[in-house]
C-alpha positions as a Python dict, from the first residue, in 0.01 Angstrom:
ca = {
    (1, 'X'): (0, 0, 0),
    (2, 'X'): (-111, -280, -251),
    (3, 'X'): (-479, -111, -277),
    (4, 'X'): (-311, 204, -329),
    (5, 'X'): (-95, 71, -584),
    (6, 'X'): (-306, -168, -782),
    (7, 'X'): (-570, 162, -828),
    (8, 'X'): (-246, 368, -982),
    (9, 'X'): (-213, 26, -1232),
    (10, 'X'): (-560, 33, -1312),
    (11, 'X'): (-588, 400, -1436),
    (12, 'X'): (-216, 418, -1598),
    (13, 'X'): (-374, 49, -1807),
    (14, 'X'): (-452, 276, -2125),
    (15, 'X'): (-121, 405, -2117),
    (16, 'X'): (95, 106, -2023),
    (17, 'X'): (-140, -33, -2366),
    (18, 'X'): (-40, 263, -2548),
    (19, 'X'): (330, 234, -2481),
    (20, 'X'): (329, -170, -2519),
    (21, 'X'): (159, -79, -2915),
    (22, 'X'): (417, 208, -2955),
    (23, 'X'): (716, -22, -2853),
    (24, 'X'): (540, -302, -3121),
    (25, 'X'): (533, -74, -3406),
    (26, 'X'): (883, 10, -3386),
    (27, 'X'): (1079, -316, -3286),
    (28, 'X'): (1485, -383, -3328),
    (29, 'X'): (1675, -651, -3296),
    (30, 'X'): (1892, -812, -3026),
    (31, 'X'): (2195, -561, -3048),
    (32, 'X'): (2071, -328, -3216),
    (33, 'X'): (1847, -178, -3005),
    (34, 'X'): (1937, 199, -3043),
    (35, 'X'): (1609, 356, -2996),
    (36, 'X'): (1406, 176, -2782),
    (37, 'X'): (1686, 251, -2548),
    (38, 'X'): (1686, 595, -2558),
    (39, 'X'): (1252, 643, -2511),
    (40, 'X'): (1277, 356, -2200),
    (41, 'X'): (1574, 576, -2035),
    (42, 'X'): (1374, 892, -2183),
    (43, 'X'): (1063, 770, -1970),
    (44, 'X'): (1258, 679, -1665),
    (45, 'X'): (1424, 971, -1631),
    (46, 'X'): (1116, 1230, -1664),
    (47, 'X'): (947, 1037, -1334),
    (48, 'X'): (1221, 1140, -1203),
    (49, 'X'): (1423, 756, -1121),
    (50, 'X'): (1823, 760, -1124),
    (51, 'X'): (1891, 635, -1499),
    (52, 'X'): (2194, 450, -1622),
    (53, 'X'): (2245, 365, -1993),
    (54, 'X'): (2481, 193, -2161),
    (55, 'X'): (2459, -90, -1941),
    (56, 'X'): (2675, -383, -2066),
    (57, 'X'): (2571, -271, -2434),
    (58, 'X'): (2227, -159, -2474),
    (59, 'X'): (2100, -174, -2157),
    (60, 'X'): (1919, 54, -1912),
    (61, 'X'): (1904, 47, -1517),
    (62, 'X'): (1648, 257, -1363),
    (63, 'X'): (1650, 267, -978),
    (64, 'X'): (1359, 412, -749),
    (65, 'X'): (1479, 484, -410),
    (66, 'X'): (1229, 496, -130),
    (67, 'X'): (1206, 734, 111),
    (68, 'X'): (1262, 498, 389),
    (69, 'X'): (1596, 230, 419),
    (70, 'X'): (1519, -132, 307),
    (71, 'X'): (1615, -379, 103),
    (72, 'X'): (1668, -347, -280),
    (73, 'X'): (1484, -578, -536),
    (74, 'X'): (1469, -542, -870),
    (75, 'X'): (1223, -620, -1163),
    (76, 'X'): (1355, -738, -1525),
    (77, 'X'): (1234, -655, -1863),
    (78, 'X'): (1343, -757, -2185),
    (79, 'X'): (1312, -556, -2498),
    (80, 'X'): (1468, -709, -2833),
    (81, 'X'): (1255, -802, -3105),
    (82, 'X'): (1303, -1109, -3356),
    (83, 'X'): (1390, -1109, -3720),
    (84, 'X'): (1054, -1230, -3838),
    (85, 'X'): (759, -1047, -4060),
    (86, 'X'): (441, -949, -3890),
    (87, 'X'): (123, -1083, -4063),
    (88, 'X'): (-114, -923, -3824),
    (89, 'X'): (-347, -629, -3979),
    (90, 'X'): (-359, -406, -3658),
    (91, 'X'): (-347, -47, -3609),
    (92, 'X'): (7, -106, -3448),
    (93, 'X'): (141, -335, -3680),
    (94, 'X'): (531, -336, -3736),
    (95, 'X'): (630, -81, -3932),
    (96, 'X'): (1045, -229, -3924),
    (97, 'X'): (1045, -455, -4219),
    (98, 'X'): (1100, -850, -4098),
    (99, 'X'): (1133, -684, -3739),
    (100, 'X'): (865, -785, -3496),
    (101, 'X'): (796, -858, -3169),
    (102, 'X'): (660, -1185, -3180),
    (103, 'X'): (740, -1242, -2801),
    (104, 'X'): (607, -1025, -2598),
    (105, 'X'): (934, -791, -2500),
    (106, 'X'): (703, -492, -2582),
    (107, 'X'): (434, -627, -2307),
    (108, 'X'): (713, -664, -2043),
    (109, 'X'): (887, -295, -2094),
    (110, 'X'): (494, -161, -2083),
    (111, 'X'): (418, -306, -1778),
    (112, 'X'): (752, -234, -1598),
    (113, 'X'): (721, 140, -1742),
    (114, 'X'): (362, 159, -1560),
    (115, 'X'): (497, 24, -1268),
    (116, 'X'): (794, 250, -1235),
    (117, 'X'): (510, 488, -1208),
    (118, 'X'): (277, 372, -995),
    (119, 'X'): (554, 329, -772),
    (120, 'X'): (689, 680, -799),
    (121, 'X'): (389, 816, -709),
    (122, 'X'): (401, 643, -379),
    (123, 'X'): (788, 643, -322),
    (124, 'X'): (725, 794, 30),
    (125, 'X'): (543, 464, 151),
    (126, 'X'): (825, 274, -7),
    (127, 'X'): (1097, 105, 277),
    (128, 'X'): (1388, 41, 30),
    (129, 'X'): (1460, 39, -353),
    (130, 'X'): (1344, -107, -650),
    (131, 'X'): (1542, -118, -960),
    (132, 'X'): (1393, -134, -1305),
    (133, 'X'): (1695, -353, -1503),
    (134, 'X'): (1553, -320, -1891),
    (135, 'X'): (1751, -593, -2080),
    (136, 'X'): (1870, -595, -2436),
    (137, 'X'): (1960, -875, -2630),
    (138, 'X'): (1761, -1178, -2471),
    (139, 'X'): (1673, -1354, -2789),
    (140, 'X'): (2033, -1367, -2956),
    (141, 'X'): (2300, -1553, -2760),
    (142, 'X'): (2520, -1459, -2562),
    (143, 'X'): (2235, -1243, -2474),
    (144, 'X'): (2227, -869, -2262),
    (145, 'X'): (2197, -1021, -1895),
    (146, 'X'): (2526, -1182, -1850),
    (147, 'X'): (2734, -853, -2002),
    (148, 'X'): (2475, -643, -1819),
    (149, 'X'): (2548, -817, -1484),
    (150, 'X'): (2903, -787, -1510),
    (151, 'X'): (2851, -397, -1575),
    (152, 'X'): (2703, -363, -1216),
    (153, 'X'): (2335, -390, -1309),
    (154, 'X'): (2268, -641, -1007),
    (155, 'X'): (2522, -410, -724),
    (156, 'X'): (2277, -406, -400),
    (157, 'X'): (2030, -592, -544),
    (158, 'X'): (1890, -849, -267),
    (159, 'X'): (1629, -1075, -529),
    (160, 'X'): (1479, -1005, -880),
    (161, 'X'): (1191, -1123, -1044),
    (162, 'X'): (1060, -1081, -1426),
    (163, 'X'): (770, -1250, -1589),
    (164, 'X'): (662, -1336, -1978),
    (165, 'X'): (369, -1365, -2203),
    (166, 'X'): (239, -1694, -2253),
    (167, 'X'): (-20, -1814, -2533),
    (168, 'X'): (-56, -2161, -2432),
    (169, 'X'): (-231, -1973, -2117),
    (170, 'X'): (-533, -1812, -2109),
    (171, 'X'): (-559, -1464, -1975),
    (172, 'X'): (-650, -1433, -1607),
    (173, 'X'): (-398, -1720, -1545),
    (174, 'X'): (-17, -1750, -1413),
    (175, 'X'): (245, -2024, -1417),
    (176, 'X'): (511, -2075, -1193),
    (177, 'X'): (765, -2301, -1063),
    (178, 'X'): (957, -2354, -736),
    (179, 'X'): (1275, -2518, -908),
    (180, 'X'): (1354, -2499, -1286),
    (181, 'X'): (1131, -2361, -1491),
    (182, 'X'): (1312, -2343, -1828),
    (183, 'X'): (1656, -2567, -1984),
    (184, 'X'): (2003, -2516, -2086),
    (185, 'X'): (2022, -2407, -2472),
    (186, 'X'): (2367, -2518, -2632),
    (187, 'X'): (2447, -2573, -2985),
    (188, 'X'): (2717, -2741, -3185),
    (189, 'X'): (2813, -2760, -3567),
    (190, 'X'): (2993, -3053, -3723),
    (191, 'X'): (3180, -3014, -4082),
    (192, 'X'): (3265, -3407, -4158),
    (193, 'X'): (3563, -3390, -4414),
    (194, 'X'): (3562, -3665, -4656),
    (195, 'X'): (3645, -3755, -5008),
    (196, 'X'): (3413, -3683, -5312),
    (197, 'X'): (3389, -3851, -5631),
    (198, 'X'): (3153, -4007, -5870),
    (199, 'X'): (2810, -4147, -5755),
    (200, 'X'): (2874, -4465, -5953),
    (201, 'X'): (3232, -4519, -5765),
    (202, 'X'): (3162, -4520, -5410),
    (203, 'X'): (3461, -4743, -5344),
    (204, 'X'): (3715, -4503, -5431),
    (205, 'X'): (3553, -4211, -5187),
    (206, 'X'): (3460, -4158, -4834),
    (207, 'X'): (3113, -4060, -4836),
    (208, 'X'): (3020, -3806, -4626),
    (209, 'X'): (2631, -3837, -4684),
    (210, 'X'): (2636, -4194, -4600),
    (211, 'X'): (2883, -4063, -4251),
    (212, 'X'): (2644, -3795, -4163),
    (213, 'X'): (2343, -4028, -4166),
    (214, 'X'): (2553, -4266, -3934),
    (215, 'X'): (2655, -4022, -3730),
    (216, 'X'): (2294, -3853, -3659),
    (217, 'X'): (2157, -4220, -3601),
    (218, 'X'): (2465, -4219, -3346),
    (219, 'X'): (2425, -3902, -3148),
    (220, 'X'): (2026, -4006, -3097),
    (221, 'X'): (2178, -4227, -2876),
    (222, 'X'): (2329, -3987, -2626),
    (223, 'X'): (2013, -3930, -2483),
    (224, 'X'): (1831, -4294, -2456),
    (225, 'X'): (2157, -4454, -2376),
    (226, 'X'): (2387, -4213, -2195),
    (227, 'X'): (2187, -3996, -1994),
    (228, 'X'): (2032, -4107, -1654),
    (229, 'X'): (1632, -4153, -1751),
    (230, 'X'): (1513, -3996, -1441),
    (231, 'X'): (1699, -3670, -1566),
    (232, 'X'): (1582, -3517, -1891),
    (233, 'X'): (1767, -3405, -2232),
    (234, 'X'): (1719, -3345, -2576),
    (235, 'X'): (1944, -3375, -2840),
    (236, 'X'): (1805, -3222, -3208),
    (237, 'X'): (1961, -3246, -3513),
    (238, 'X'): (1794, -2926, -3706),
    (239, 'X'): (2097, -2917, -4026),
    (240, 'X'): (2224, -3159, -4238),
    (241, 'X'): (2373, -2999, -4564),
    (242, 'X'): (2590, -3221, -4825),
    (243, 'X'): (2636, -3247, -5218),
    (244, 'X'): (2390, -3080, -5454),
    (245, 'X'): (2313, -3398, -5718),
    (246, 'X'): (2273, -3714, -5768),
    (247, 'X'): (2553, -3822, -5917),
    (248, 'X'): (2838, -3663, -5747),
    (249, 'X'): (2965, -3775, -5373),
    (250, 'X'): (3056, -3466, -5191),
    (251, 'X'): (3344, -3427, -5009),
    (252, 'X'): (3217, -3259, -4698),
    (253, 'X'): (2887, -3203, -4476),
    (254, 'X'): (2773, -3018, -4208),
    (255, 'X'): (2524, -3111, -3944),
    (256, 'X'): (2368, -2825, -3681),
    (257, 'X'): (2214, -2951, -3359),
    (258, 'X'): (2097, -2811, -3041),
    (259, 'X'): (2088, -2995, -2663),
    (260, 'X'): (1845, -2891, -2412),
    (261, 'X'): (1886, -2989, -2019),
    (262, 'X'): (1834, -2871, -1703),
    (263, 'X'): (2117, -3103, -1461),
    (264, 'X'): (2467, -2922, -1473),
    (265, 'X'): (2633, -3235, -1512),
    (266, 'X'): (2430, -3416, -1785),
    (267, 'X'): (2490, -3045, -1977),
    (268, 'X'): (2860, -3135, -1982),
    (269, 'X'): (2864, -3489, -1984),
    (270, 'X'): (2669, -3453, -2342),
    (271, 'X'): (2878, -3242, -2459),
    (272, 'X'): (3183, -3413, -2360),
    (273, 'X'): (2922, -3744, -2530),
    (274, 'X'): (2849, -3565, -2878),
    (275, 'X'): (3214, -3495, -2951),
    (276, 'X'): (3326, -3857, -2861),
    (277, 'X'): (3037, -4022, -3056),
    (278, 'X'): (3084, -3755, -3411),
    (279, 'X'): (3517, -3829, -3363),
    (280, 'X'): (3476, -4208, -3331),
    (281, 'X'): (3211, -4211, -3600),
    (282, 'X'): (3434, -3997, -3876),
    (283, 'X'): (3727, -4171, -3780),
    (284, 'X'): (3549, -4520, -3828),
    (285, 'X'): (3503, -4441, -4202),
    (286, 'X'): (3800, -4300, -4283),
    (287, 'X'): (3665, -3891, -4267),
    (288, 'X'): (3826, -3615, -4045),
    (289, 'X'): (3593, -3379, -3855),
    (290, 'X'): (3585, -3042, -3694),
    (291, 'X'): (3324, -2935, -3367),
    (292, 'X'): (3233, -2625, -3236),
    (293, 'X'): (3018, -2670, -2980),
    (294, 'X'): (2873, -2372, -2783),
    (295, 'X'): (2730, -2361, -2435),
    (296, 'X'): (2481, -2129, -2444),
    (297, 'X'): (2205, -2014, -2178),
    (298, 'X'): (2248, -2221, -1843),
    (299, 'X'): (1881, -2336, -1763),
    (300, 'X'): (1655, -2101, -1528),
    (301, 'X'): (1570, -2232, -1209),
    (302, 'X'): (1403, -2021, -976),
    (303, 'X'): (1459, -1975, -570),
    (304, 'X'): (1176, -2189, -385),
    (305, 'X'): (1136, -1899, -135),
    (306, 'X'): (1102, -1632, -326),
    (307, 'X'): (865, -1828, -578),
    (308, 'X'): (648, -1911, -295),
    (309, 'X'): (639, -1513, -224),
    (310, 'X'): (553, -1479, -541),
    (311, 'X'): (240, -1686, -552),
    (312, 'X'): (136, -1580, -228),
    (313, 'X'): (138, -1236, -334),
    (314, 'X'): (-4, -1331, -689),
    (315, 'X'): (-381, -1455, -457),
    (316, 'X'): (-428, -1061, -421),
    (317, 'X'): (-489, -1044, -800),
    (318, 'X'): (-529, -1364, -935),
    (319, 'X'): (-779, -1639, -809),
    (320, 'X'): (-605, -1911, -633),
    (321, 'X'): (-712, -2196, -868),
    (322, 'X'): (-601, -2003, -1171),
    (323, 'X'): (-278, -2017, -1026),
    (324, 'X'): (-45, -2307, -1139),
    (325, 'X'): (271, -2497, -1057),
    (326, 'X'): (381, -2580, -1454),
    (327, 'X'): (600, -2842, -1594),
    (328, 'X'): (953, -2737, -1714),
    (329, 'X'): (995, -2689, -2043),
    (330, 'X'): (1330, -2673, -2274),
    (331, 'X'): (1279, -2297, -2389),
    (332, 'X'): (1555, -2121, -2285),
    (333, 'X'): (1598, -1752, -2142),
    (334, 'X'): (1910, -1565, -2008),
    (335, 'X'): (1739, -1475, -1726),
    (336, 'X'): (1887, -1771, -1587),
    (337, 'X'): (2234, -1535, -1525),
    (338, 'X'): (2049, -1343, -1284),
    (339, 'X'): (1865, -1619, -1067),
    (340, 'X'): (2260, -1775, -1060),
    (341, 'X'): (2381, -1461, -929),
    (342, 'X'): (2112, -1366, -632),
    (343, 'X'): (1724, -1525, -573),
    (344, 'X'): (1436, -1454, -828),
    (345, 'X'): (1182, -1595, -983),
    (346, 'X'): (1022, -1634, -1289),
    (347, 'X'): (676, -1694, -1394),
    (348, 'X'): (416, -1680, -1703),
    (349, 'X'): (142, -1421, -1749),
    (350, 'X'): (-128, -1587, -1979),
    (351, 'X'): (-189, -1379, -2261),
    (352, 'X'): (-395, -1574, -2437),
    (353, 'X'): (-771, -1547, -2571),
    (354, 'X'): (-958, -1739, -2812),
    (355, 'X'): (-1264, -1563, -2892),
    (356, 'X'): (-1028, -1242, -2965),
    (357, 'X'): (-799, -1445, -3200),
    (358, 'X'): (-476, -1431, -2953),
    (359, 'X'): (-305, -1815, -2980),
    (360, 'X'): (-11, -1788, -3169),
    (361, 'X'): (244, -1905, -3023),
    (362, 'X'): (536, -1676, -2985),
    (363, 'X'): (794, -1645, -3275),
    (364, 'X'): (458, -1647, -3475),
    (365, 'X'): (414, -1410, -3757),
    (366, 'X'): (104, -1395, -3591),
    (367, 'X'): (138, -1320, -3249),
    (368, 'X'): (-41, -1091, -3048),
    (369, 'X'): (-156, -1086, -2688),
    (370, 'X'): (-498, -1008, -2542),
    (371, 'X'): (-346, -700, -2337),
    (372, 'X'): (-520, -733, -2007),
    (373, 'X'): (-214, -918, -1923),
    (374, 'X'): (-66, -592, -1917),
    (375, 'X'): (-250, -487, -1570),
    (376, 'X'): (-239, -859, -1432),
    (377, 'X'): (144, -913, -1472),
    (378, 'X'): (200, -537, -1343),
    (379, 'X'): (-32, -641, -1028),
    (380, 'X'): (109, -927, -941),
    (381, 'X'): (494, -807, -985),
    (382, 'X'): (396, -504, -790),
    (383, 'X'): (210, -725, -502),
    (384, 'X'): (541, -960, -479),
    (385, 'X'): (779, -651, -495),
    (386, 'X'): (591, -525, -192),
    (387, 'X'): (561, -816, -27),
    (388, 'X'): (951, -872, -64),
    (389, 'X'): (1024, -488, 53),
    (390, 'X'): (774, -551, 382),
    (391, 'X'): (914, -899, 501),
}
C-alpha cells in the first residue's frame, strides 16, 4: 500500500504546494482563526471524510474510516499564524498586515490536506481509521490542543503523530527523539512595590531599581544552585521595567521571565524556588511584591515505541543516515497534551536550503521553506500511519 500511496503524494505535490502558498497568503492568528477553518473543513468534507468543527474553539477533526476494522491513529496539524510582518518578496507573500506564518503551520495543514487524499483514494485497502485533528491556537498559550482534547478530539484514538518544519535542517533530512524532544514553557511576572523619591535621597526610599537588580542576580541562582546538574533548566529574565529618569527613584518595577525544563519535578520545584527567592529578596529591603506565575506547555516527550515505528517507517523515504536522533531543545509546543493523553511522536522535517535562500529561522520575518518538505513529511507520516494500522 506504501507504493501505492507515496505515487498519490507525488502527483497531488503541486497541489499540496498550492494549498501550503494559499494558506501563507492569508494567515490569522492563534484564536482567531475564522477562515482557515472553514476552507480546511471545506476541503475535508468534499473528499468525502466525516467533518467536525468547532472543536474546542477553532478546531477541526476530520476522520477517514477504512473499509476494513482496525485501529484508529490520528495525524496533527497546526494552523495559527504569528503576529509578525513578512519581508519576503514572493508571489505568495502575506497579504494580512503583521500576520504571517513564520512557522511553518501552512506546510503542516498542506501536507495533512494531501494526505487526507491520498488516503481517500485508497480507503478500501485501509484496516481501521485515521483522523486528521487540525489544531488552532498552538503558538498562543493556553493553546487549541488541551481545549480541543477535552472536546473529544482524541475519543478512539489509539496513537498520534505530527511533525514540523525545521531550518536548522537541511531538506532531505528528519529529526527525532525516543524521549523528550521539546521543554516545559512557564512564565511569571513580578511587580516589586517600593518607595520612590528623589535620586539624591536614597536613604529616605526603598529603591526598587537597586531590588530588581538584586533580585535577578538572585533568581540566576535557581538554576546553578538549586536544580540537580544532571537535569536541565533555564531560567530567563526577558523584562525589567522601572522609573523613566535619572533623578527620580521609582516606586515600583516589574520583571518578566520565562523557565524552560523537561523533569516534572524540577518544573515545580522552580517555581515553588522563584517565588521564595523574589519574597525573601523584597522583604529583605523593605519592598512588598506580587507573582503571577503561569505554568504553561508541559514539555513533549514522545513514546519510545511508537518513535521507533516512526523511523523505521521513515527508511522507505528517507536514507537511513539522513535520519537523526536530535538533542532536546527548550522550544515548547502543546503537542505535548496529546503525547500525555495516548502514544505519539513527534519529529522535524528539514526544510531548509541554502543555495535557494531558505535559513531563517522560524519567527523570522524572513522565513520560508524549500517546499519539497511538503512530499517528504507527507511520505514519511503516511509510511508510519501505515505501518501503525498493519502491526
Amino acid at each position: 500500500m506504501k507504493k501505492e500511496i507515496f505515487h498519490e503524494i507525488d502527483d497531488l505535490y503541486d497541489e499540496m504546494v498550492q494549498l501550503r502558498r494559499e494558506f501563507h497568503m492569508y494567515p490569522e492568528l492563534s484564536f482567531k482563526e475564522i477562515n482557515t477553518a472553514k476552507k480546511i473543513a471545506a476541503y475535508q468534507r468534499e473528499l468525502g471524510l466525516e467533518v467536525q468543527t468547532g472543536v474546542g474553539g477553532n478546531g477541526v477533526v476530520a476522520t477517514l474510516r477504512g473499509e476494513k476494522p482496525g485501529k484508529t491513529v490520528a495525524i496533527r496539524a497546526d494552523f495559527d499564524a504569528l503576529p509578525i510582518t513578512e519581508e519576503n518578496d514572493v508571489t505568495y507573500k502575506s497579504k494580512n498586515p503583521g500576520v504571517m506564518h513564520a512557522c511553518g503551520h501552512d506546510a503542516h495543514t498542506a501536507i495533512a490536506l494531501g494526505l487526507a487524499k491520498a488516503f481517500f483514494k485508497n480507503k478500501d485497502k485501509i484496516s481501521g481509521n485515521i483522523v486528521f485533528i487540525h489544531q488552532h491556537a498552538e503558538e498562543e498559550d493556553p493553546g487549541g490542543a488541551k481545549s480541543m482534547i477535552e472536546a473529544g478530539a482524541l475519543k478512539g484514538v489509539d496513537a498520534i503523530f505530527a511533525t514540523h518544519m525545521e531550518n536548522y535542517l537541511p531538506v532531505g533530512h528528519i529529526w527525532h527523539s525516543d524521549e523528550y524532544i521539546l521543554g516545559a514553557a512557564d512564565d511569571f511576572e513580578i511587580i516589586i512595590n517600593g518607595m520612590g523619591g528623589h535620586g539624591a535621597f536614597p536613604q529616605d526610599t526603598t529603591d526598587v531599581v537597586a531590588i530588581g537588580a538584586q533580585l535577578i542576580s538572585n533568581l540566576h541562582q535557581v538554576i546553578s544552585r538549586k536544580v540537580d546538574p544532571l537535569k536541565s533548566a533555564v531560567l530567563t529574565i526577558g523584562a525589567f521595567q522601572a522609573g523613566q529618569v535619572a533623578n527620580v527613584i521609582s516606586g515600583e518595577g516589574r520583571l518578566e521571565g520565562t523557565v524552560r525544563t523537561f523533569d516534572e519535578e524540577v518544573r515545580y520545584d522552580v517555581a515553588k524556588w522563584v517565588k521564595q527567592i523574589t519574597e525573601h529578596t523584597c522583604k529583605a529591603f523593605g519592598a512588598s511584591c506580587k507573582i503571577n506565575y503561569q505554568f504553561g506547555y508541559p514539555a513533549t516527550k514522545n513514546d519510545k515505541n511508537m518513535n521507533q515505528l516512526l523511523i523505521n517507517a521513515a527508511k522507505d523515504v528517507i536514507p537511513e543516515e539522513n535520519i537523526k536522533q536530535m538533542q532536546p531543545n527548550m522550544g515548547a509546543e502543546d503537542f505535548s497534551y496529546f503525547t500525555k493523553e495516548i502514544p505519539g511522536t513527534y519529529f522535524f522535517t528539514g526544510s531548509a536550503n541554502e543555495l535557494k535562500g531558505f535559513t531563517y529561522p522560524y519567527h523570522h520575518p524572513k522565513f520560508d521553506i524549500d517546499e519539497e518538505a511538503l512530499r517528504n513529511g507527507a511520505k514519511v507520516l503516511a509510511a508510519a500511519t501505515i505501518d501503525f494500522l498493519n502491526v
